[in-house]
C-alpha angles and dihedrals in degrees: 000000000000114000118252119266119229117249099275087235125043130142125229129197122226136170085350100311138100130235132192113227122204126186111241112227102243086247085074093040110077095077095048091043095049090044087047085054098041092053102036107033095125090062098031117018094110084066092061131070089208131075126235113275090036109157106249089250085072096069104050091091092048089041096088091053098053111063115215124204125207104205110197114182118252114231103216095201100067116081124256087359093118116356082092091066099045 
């Protein structure tokens, strides 16, 4: 059984203020994913098949199985921008 998917918006709150989260479509993934692993190999490189300084290209097959995420700030003056997501 495939695991669930998380709702593709949500919002987040951080250091007092709110964030909207939307779920990238794994076409827009590979970069962010190669960039994630790239920075960050000595804490999560077990996670990945790939090893760091892969080209982007490698990641296009893994990119459906690791969720990204995009946060924008909500500005919580504007109406309807955020009360959706509350």
């Amino acid at each position: 059984m495939p695991a669930p998917q998380a709702k593709s918006r949500s919002s987040a709150r951080c250091a007092g203020r709110r964030y909207a989260a939307r779920e990238l479509p794994p076409s827009l993934r590979p970069p962010v994913l190669k960039a994630y692993l790239d920075r960050f190999a000595g804490e999560v490189q077990r996670f990945f098949p790939v090893p760091r300084g892969s080209p982007v290209e490698s990641f296009n097959d893994l990119a459906p199985r690791y969720p990204v995420f995009e946060l924008q700030p909500l500005d919580e003056t504007a109406l309807g921008t955020g009360a959706a997501l509350r």
